[in-house]
N, C-alpha and C positions, 0 to 999 in steps of 0.2 A: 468135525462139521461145524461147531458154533464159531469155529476162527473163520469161517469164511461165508455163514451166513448171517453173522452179525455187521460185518461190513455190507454184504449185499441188501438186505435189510436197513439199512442207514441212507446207503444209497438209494434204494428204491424209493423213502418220504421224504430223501432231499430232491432227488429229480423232478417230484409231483411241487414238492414246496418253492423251488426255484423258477421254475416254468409260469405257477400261479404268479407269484411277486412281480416277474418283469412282465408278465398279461395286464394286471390290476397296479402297477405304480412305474412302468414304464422301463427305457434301460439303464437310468443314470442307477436310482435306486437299486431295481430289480437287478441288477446288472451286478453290482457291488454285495448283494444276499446273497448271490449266488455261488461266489466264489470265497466266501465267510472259510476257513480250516474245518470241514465235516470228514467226508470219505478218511482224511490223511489222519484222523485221531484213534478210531479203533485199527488201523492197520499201524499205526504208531507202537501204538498201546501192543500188540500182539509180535510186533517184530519185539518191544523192549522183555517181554514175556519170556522169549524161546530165543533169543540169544544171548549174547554176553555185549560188553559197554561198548567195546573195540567196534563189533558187529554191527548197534546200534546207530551209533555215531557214523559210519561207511553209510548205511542206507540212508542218514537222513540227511548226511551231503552231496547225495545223490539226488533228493528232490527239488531241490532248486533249478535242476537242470531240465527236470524233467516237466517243471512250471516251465522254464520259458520256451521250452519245444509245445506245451501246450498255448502259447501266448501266441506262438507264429502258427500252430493249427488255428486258432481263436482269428487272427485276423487274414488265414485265407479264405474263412466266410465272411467279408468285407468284399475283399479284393477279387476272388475268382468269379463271384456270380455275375458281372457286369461282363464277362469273358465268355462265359457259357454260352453254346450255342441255343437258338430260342427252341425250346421244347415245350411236351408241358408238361403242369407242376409237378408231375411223380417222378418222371423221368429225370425231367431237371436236379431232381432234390436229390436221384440216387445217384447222378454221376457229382453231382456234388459231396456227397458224402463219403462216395469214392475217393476222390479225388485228395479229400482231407484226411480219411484213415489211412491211405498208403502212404500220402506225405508224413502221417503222424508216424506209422510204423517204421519207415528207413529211417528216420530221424533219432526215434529210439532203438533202434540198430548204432548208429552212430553213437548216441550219446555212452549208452552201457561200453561201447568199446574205446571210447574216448577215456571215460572215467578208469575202465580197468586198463587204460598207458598210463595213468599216473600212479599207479601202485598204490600201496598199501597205504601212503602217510598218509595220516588225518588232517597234520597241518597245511599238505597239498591240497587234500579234498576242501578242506574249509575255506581256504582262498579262491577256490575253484564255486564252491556255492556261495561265497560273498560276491564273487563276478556276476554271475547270473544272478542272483538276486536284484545287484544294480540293475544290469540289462534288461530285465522284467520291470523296474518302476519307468527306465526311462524309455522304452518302448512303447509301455500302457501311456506313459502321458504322453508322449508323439500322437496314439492312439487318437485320445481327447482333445487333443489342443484345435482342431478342426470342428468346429461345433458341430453335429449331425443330428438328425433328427431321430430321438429315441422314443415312438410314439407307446401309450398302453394300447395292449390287446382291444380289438373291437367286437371279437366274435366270444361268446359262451362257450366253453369245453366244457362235455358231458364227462361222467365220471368216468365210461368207458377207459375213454382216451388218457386221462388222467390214472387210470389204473394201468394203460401199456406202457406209460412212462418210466412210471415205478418199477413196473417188471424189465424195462429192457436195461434198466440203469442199475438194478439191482441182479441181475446174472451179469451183465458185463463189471460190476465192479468184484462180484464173489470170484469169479475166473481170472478174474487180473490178480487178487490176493495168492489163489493157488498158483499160479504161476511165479508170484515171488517169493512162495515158499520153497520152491524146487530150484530158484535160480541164482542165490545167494545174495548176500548183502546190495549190492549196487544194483543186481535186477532189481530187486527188491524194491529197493529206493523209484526207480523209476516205474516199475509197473503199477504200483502204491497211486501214482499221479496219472493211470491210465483214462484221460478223456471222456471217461463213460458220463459223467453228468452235462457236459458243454456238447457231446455230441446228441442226449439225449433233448436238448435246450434247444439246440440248434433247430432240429428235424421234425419235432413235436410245435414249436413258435412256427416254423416254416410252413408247415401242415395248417396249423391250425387259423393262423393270422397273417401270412403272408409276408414273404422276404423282409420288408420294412421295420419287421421290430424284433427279430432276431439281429440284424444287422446293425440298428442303435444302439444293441448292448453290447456289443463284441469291444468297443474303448473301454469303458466300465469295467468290463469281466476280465480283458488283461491288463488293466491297473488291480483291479483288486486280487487276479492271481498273485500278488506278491506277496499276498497274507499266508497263503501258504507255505511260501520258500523261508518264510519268516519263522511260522510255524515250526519249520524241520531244522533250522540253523537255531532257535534258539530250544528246542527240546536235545538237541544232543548234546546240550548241557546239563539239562535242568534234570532230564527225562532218568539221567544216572545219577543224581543227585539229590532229586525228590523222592523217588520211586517212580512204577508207572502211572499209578492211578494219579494220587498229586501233582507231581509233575505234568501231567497230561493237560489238567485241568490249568495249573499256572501258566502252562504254556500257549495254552488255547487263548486267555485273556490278553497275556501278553502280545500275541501276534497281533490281534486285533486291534486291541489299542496304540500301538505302534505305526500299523499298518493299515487297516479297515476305514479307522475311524480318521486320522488326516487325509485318505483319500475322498472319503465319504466329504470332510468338508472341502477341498479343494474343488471338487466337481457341482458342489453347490454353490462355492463362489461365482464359479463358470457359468452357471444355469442361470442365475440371480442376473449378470450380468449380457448374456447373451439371452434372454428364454426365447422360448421356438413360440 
């Protein structure tokens, strides 16, 4: 039980702490916390645990793929809500969210069965998640290169609301663990990157403050997805070479700095030069 409620539990104070950040500092910032390597470290940590290196290495060249099937759910809340027919806000939000979980689940149909046609090689796989890793930066900055307006939150969230975040994002991340425990290495990989925090971002901002600043952060959050693909392309090295716990921790910094942090200044250049 603790392999899968220590993940849902991570996720639950990252949902509430990502949600607050792009309310209180907007979406260039908040947008860029958001997608910081959390969820993917103890289900990391737990795949390096209970399998072997071979095993390891297959799941976590499986997440890059499984970031940029999350980059393309991320900017169909850009793109579909100007599409939607005019409803109101409940309704709106649930065929929205509709609309994004189905596209996200045949997508990860696809992906898991893409990956399992390339067989066993690693050295397939690893080319295959250096692909998509590119795809993931140069997508996110397509993303951003259009300056948008990333406002902060205007309304106050009660703790209420703040605490249904935590909970929705922390059973849907505990159930996506179990499921990649049952479903082998490349499920694994992918359901490891299951949406539960960007869907819980989306629907709670949506709710709470209105279309306009969930929508500012969607460039942000699929540039900074690539700190995650970073994440899993450089822990299937480290993660059998360190241990898990070390490794984990070297690898966590590495992604960031790598990743996080020249985005984090590129989009500051942006703002500096364009600000809203």
């Amino acid at each position: 039980m603790l392999a899968y409620l220590l993940p849902g539990a991570l996720a639950a104070v990252v949902a509430i702490a990502v949600t607050v950040a792009i309310e209180r500092w907007g979406g260039r910032v908040g947008g860029l916390l958001g997608t910081l390597p959390t969820t993917i470290v103890p289900a990391s940590l737990g795949i390096a645990i209970q399998t072997d290196d071979a095993g390891l290495a297959q799941a976590m060249y499986a997440v890059p793929a499984g970031m940029l099937l999350n980059a393309l759910f991320l900017w169909l809340w850009r793109a579909v809500p100007p599409r939607l027919p005019a409803l109101a806000l409940k309704p709106r939000l649930a065929l929205m969210t509709a609309v994004s979980l189905t596209a996200w689940f045949v997508g990860a149909a696809g992906v898991t069965a893409g990956l399992g046609a390339l067989g066993d090689s690693l050295a397939t796989l690893r080319w295959a998640a250096l692909g998509c890793t590119a795809a993931i930066l140069v997508i996110g900055a397509l993303a951003c290169l259009r300056t948008r307006p990333a406002p902060k939150g205007s309304r106050r969230v009660g703790p209420t609301a703040l605490l249904a975040r935590g909970l929705l994002a922390g059973v849907a991340i505990a159930t996506a663990v179990w499921v990649s425990d049952v479903g082998g290495p490349l499920a694994a990989g992918v359901a490891s990157v299951f949406p539960a925090i960007f869907v819980t971002t989306m629907v709670s901002l949506w709710l709470a403050q209105g279309e306009a600043v969930p929508a500012g952060a969607v460039g942000p959050m699929m540039l900074g997805s690539a700190s995650v693909a970073s994440y899993a392309l450089i822990g299937a090295s480290l993660l059998p070479a360190l241990g898990p716990w070390l490794g984990t921790a070297v690898t966590w910094v590495a992604a960031v700095l790598s990743t996080t942090v020249p985005a984090w200044w590129w989009l500051s250049r942006r703002a500096a030069a364009s600000p809203l």
